[in-house]
C-alpha positions in Angstrom: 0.0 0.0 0.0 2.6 2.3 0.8 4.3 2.0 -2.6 1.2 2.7 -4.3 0.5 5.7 -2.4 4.3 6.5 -3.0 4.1 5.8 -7.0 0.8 8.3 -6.8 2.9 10.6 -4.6 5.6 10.8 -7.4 3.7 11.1 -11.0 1.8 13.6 -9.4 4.7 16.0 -8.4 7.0 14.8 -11.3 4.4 17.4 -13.3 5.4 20.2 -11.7 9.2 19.7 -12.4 8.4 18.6 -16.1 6.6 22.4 -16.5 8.7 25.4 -18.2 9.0 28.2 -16.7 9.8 31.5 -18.3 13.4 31.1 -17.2 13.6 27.6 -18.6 11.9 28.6 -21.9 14.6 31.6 -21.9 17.6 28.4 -21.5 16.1 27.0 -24.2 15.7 29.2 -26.5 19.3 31.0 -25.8 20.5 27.4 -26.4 18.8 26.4 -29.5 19.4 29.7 -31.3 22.7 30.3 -30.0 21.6 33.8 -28.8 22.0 35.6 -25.7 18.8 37.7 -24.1 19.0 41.4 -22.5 18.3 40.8 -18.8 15.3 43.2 -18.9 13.4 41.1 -21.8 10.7 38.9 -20.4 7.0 38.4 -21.1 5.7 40.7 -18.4 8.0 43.6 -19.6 7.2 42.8 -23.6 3.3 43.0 -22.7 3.8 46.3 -21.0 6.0 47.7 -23.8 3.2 46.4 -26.2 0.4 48.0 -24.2 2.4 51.2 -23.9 2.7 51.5 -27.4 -1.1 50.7 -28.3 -2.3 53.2 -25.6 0.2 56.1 -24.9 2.5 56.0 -28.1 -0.6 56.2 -30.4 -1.5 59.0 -28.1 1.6 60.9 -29.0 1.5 59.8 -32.4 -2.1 61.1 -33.0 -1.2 64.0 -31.3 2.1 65.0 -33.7 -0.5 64.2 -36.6 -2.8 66.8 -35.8 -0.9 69.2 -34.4 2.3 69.3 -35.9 3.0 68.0 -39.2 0.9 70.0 -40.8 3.1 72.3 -40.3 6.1 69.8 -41.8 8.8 71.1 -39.6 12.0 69.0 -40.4 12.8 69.2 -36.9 9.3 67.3 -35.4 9.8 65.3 -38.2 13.1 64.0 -37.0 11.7 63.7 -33.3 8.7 62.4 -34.5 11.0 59.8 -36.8 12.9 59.0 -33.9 10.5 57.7 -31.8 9.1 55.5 -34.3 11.9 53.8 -34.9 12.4 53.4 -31.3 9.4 52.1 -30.4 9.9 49.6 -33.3 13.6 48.5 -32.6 11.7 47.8 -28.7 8.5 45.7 -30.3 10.6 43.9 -32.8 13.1 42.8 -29.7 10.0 42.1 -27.7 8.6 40.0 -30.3 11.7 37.9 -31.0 12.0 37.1 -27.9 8.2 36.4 -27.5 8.5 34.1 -30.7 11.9 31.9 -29.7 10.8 31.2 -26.5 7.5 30.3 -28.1 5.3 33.2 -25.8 3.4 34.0 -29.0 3.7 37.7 -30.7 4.1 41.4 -29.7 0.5 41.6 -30.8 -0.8 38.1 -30.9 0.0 36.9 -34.5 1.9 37.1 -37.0 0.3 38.9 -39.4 -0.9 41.5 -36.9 2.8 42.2 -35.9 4.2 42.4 -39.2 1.4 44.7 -40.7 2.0 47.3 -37.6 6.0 47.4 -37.8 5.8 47.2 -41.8 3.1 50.6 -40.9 5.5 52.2 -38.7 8.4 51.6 -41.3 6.5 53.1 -43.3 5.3 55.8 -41.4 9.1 56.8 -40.5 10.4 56.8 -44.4 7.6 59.6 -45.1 8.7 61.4 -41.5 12.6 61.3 -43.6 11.1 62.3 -46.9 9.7 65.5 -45.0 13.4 66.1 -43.7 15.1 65.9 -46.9 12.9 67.8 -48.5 15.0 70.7 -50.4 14.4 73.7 -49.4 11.7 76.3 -51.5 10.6 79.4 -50.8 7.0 78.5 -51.2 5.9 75.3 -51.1 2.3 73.7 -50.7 2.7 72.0 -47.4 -0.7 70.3 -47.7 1.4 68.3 -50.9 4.1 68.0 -48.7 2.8 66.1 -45.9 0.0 64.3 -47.7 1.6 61.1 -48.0 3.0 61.2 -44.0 -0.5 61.8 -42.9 -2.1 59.0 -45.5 0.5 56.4 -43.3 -0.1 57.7 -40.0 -3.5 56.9 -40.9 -3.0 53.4 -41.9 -0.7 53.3 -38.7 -4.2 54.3 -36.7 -6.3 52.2 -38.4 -4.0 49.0 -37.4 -3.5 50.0 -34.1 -6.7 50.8 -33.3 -7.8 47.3 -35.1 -5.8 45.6 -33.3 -6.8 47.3 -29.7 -10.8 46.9 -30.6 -9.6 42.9 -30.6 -7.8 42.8 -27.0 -11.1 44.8 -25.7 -13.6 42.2 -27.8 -11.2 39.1 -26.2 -11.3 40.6 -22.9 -7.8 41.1 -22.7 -7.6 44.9 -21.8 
């Protein structure tokens, strides 16, 4: 009787030292890819720097859109520029990690991800067409920042797509 009880004892706690956790997925995946992770990166700081991006950077974003680059100041444009790409180098390291130690995406899926960094890629190129614009005495700046605006929009529209899912999943 007392090996039976014994036998029941182990299988049920050899389950909990089968299970992964987040620091054994990061072993692993360092391991198999022959890569070594930031010490900050882990799924609790990737969701926040996902969630800050959907909610305050789209903020900022919306806010430069209808307040300053209608005014297509090279300078906002840089600052503006910057920040994209920085919030994009951050979500692509977030998502790489996310993906190799198989924690999913930066914003769920796959194609999700890549349509909003491919958005904001293209969303900074227009920012660095605005820069390196030559200089004119007059100019129609409505022409000028047409195209910027026309992919901050698409940028919205994706981001905003992809929050209205999170809220219909019950997730924010």
């Amino acid at each position: 009787m007392k090996k039976i009880l014994l036998i029941i004892a182990m299988i049920s706690l050899s389950q909990f030292s089968v299970a992964c956790d987040e620091a054994c997925k990061r072993a692993k995946a360092e391991a198999a890819n022959n890569v070594k992770f930031a010490s900050y990166l882990n799924a609790k700081y990737c969701q926040s720097t996902g969630m800050d991006f959907l909610m305050q950077g789209r903020k900022s974003l919306q806010s430069y859109r209808d307040k300053q680059l209608p005014t297509a100041h090279r300078g906002g444009a840089k600052n503006i520029r910057n920040f994209i790409l920085q919030r994009k180098d951050w979500l692509q390291e977030c998502d790489n990690y996310l993906q190799l130690t198989e924690q999913g995406r930066i914003f769920r899926d796959k194609d999700s991800t890549d349509k909003i960094i491919a958005a904001m890629t293209g969303t900074a190129g227009e920012l660095e067409k605005i820069m390196k614009r030559p200089k004119v005495e007059v100019e129609n700046l409505e022409l000028v920042v047409a195209p910027a605006a026309k992919k901050f929009d698409e940028l919205f529209q994706l981001v905003d797509g992809h929050y209205l899912e999170l809220q219909r999943r019950g997730l924010l």
